[in-house]
C-alpha positions as semicolon CSV with decimal commas, in nm:
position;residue;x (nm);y (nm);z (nm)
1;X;1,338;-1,054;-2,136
2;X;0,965;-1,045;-2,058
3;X;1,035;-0,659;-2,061
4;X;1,116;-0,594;-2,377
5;X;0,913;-0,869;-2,544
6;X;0,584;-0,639;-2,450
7;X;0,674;-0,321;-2,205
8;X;0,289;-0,231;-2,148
9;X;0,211;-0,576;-2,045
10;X;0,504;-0,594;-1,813
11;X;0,425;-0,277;-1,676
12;X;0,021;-0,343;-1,631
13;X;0,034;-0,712;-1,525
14;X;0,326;-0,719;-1,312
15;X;0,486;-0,405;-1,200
16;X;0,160;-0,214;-1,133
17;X;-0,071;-0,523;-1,016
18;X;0,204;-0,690;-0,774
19;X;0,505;-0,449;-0,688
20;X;0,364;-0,094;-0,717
21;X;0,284;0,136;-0,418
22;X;0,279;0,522;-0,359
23;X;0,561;0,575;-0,086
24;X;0,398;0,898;0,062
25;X;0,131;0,663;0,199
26;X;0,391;0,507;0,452
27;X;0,552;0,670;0,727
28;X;0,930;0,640;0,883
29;X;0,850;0,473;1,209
30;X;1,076;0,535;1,545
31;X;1,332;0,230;1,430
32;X;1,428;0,438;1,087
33;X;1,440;0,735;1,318
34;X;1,684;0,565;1,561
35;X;1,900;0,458;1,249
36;X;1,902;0,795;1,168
37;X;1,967;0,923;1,528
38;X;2,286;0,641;1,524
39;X;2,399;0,825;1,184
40;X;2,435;1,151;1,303
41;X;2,569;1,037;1,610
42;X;2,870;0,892;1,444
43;X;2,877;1,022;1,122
44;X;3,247;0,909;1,026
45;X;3,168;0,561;1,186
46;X;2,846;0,446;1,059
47;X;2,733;0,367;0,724
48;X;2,377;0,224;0,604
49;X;2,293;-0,037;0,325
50;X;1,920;-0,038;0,254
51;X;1,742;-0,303;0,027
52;X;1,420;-0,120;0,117
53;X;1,314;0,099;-0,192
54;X;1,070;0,304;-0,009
55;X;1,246;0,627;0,081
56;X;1,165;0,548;0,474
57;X;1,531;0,614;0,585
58;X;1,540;0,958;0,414
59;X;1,217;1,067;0,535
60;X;1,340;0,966;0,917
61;X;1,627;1,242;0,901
62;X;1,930;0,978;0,707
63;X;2,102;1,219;0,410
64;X;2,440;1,079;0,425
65;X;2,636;0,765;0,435
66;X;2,316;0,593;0,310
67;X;2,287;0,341;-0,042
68;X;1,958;0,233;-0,132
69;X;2,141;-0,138;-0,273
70;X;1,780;-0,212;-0,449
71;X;1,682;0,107;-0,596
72;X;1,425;0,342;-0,474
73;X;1,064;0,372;-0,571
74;X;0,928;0,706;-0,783
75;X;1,288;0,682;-0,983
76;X;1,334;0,524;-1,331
77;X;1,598;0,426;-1,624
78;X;1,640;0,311;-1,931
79;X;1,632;-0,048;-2,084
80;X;1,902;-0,177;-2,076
81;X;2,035;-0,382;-2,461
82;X;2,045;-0,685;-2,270
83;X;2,029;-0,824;-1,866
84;X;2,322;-0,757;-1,644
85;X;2,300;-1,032;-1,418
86;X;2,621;-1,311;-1,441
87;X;2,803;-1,229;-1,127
88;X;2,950;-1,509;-1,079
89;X;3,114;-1,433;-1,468
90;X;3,486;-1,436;-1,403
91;X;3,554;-1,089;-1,285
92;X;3,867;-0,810;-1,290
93;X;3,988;-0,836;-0,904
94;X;3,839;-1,133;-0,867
95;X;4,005;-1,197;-0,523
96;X;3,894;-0,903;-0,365
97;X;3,729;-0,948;0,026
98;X;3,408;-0,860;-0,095
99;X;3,207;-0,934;-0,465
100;X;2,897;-0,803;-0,509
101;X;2,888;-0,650;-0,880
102;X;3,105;-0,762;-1,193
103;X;3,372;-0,474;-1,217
104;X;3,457;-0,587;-1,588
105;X;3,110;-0,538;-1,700
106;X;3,069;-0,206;-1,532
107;X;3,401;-0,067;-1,697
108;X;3,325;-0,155;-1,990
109;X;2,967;-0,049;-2,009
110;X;2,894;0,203;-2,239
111;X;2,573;0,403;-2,342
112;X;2,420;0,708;-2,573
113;X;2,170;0,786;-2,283
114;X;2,283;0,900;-1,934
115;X;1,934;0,746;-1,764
116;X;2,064;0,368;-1,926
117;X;2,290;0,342;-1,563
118;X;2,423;0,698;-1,491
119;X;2,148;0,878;-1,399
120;X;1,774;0,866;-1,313
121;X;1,503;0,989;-1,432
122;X;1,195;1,082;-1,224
123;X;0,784;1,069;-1,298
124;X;0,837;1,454;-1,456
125;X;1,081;1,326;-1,672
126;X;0,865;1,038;-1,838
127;X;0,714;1,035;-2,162
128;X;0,455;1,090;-2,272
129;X;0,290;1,294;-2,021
130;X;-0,035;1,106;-1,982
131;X;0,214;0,820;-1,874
132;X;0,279;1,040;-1,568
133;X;-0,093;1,089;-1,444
134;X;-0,145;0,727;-1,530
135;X;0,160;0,638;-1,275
136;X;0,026;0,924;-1,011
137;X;-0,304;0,790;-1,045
138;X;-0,441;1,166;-1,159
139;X;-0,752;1,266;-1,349
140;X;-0,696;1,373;-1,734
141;X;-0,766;1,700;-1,637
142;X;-0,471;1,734;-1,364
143;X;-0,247;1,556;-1,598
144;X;-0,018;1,808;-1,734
145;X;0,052;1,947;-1,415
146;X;0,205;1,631;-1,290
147;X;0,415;1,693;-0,929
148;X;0,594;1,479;-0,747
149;X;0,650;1,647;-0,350
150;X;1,000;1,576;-0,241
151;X;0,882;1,643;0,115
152;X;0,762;1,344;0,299
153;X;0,487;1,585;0,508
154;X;0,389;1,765;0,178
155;X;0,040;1,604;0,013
156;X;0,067;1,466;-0,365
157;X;-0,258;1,521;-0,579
158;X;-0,305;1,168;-0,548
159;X;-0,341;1,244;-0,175
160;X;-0,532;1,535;-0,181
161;X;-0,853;1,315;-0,377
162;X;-1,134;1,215;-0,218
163;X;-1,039;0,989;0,068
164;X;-1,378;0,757;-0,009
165;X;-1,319;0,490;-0,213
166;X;-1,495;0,400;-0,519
167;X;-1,743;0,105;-0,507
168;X;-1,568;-0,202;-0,681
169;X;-1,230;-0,024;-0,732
170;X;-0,995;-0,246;-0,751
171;X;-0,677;-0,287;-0,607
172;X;-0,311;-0,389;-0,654
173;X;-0,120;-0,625;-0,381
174;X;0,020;-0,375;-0,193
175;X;-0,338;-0,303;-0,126
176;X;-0,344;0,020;-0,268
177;X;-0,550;0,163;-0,598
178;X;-0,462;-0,029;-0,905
179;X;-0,272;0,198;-1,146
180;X;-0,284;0,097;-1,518
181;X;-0,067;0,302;-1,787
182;X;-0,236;0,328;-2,171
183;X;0,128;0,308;-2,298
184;X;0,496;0,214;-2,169
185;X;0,680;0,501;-2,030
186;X;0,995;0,637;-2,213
187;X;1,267;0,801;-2,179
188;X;1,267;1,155;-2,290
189;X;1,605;1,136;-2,432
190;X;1,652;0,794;-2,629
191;X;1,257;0,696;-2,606
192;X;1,337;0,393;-2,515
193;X;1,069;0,196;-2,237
194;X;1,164;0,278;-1,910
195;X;1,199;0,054;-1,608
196;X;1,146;0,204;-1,240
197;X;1,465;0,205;-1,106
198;X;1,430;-0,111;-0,857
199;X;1,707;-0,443;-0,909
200;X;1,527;-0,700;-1,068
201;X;1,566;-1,054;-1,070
202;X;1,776;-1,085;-1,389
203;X;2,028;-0,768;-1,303
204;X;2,310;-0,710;-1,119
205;X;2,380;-0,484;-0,877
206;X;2,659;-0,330;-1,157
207;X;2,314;-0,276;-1,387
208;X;2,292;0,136;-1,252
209;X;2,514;0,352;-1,054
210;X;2,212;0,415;-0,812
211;X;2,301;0,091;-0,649
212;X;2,657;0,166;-0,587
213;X;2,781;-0,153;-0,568
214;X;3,171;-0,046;-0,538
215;X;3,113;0,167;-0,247
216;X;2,919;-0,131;-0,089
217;X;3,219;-0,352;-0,162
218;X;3,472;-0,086;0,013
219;X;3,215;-0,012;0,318
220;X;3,166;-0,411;0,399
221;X;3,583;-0,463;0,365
222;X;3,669;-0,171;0,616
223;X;3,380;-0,275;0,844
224;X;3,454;-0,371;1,222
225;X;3,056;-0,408;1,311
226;X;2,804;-0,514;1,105
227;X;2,450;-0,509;1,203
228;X;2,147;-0,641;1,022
229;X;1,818;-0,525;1,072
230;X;1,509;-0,728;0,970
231;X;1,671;-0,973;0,753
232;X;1,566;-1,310;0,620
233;X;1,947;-1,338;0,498
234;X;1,759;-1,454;0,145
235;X;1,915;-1,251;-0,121
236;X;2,279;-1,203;-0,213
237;X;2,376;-0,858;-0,088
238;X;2,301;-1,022;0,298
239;X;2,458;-1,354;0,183
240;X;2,806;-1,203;0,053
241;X;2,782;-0,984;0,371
242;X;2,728;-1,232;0,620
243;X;2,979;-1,491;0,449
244;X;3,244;-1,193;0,468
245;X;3,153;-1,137;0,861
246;X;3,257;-1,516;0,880
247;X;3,570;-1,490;0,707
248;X;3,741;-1,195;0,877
249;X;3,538;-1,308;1,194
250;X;3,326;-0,973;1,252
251;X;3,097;-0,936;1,526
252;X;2,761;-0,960;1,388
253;X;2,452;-0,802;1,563
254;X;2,140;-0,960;1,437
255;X;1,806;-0,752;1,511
256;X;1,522;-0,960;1,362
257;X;1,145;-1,112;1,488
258;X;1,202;-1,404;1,371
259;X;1,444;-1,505;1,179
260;X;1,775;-1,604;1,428
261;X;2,162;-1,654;1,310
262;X;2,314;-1,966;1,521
263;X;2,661;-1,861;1,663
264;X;2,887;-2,119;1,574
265;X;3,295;-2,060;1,608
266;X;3,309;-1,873;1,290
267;X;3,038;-1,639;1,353
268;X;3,025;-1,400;1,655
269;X;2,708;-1,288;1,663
270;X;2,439;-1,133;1,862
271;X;2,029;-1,189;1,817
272;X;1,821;-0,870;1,938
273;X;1,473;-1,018;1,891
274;X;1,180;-0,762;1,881
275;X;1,063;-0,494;1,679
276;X;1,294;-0,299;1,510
277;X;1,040;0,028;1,618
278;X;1,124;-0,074;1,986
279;X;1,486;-0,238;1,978
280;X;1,670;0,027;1,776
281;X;1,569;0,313;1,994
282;X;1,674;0,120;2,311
283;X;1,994;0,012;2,167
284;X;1,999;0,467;2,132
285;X;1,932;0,486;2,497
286;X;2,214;0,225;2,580
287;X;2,475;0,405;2,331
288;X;2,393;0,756;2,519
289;X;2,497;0,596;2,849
290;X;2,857;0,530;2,670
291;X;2,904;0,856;2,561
């Protein structure tokens, strides 16, 4: 709603300011890389639910078998007519194991633009094109030759400036440069504002095909295992999946810092306390010795 009451001011004094950062500035650490490692390991076995938007898990070496539940950062779509949230709407197969989107509302969802919740569009894609050097954080002169890398070792512009920052720049909360845009980016097909393709507070996770919400569903129903990693069990997707170990009485690995699950008779499960960068590689070590 606050969206589409005033895009630019959405975009400028909440997006940008308070959930904006530039993903080539963080780096897969050996955790994502044991994940991966576990992936290709087992590669009919395995399968990987991120709510992390930051591309980490694709930079460490995971291609397959991988959905990115809460969108991923550099992508965008369309504004949606209205909000997609009402889950908990009475639903087509309403009694299956595991609910995480509303089926109905993503058969009958229907759309003139392919970007609305088919596809997604990327910063080269946005209109209009001083939109995209605003987002980069480019000079007007470098702004019509707008790039995004899609290798993790490969420099943006944005990297390539000057290192030194400017006296009294300021910055956003993700401690990075504060990016402003001068107008709302569209979509180059329907020109309709465009949102960066990350679940928001008032959507489901039926709002866009990125999230695949049915192949969650099917992956948490067959599961056997199911191991969470750096959790505060806060949000729905870890709710539904945690309720669902209960229920068919899973074994539940937990590896956290901090935040513990309680075994209790209808919940096998395991606490791993550490780092993830130091318990998921050891847990690699252990698996080798199986093999």
């Amino acid at each position: 709603a606050a969206f589409r009451r005033d895009p630019l001011q959405w975009w400028n004094a909440f997006w940008l300011r308070y959930c904006h950062f530039e993903p080539n500035n963080f780096h897969a650490n050996p955790g994502h890389r044991a994940i991966a490692e576990l992936a290709q390991m087992f590669t009919s076995n395995v399968r990987i639910v991120t709510q992390n938007v930051d591309t980490l898990h694709h930079s460490a070496g995971t291609s397959t078998n991988i959905i990115e539940a809460h969108g991923r950062i550099g992508l965008y779509k369309c504004c949606p007519p209205e909000d997609s949230d009402s889950d908990s709407d009475d639903d087509d197969d309403d009694d299956r194991p595991v609910h995480l989107g509303h089926r109905r509302k993503d058969n009958q969802r229907q759309s003139s633009c392919p970007y609305q919740w088919e596809r997604a569009l990327t910063v080269e894609q946005l209109e209009p094109i001083k939109v995209r050097g605003d987002l980069l954080g480019l000079a007007s002169g470098q702004q019509d030759e707008t790039h995004i890398s899609q290798n993790p070792t490969e420099p943006t512009k944005s990297q390539c400036c000057e290192s030194d920052q400017r006296k009294g720049e300021e910055f956003n909360a993700m401690g990075q440069p504060l990016r402003q845009v001068t107008a709302p980016p569209l979509c180059p097909i329907c020109r309709t504002p465009a949102l960066p393709l990350a679940l928001l507070f008032d959507e489901g996770y039926h709002s866009h095909s990125h999230y695949a919400f049915r192949d969650m569903e099917e992956w948490l129903s067959k599961a056997d295992v199911v191991v969470f990693v750096g959790t505060s069990f806060a949000v729905w997707l870890t709710n539904v999946a945690l309720e669902h170990c209960k229920a068919q009485n899973l074994r539940v690995y937990n590896f956290n810092t901090q935040d513990t699950l309680p075994p209790s008779p209808n919940l096998d499960v395991e606490n791993v306390l550490g780092p993830a960068e130091e318990t998921l590689p050891a847990l690699v070590k252990e698996v080798k010795k199986l093999m």
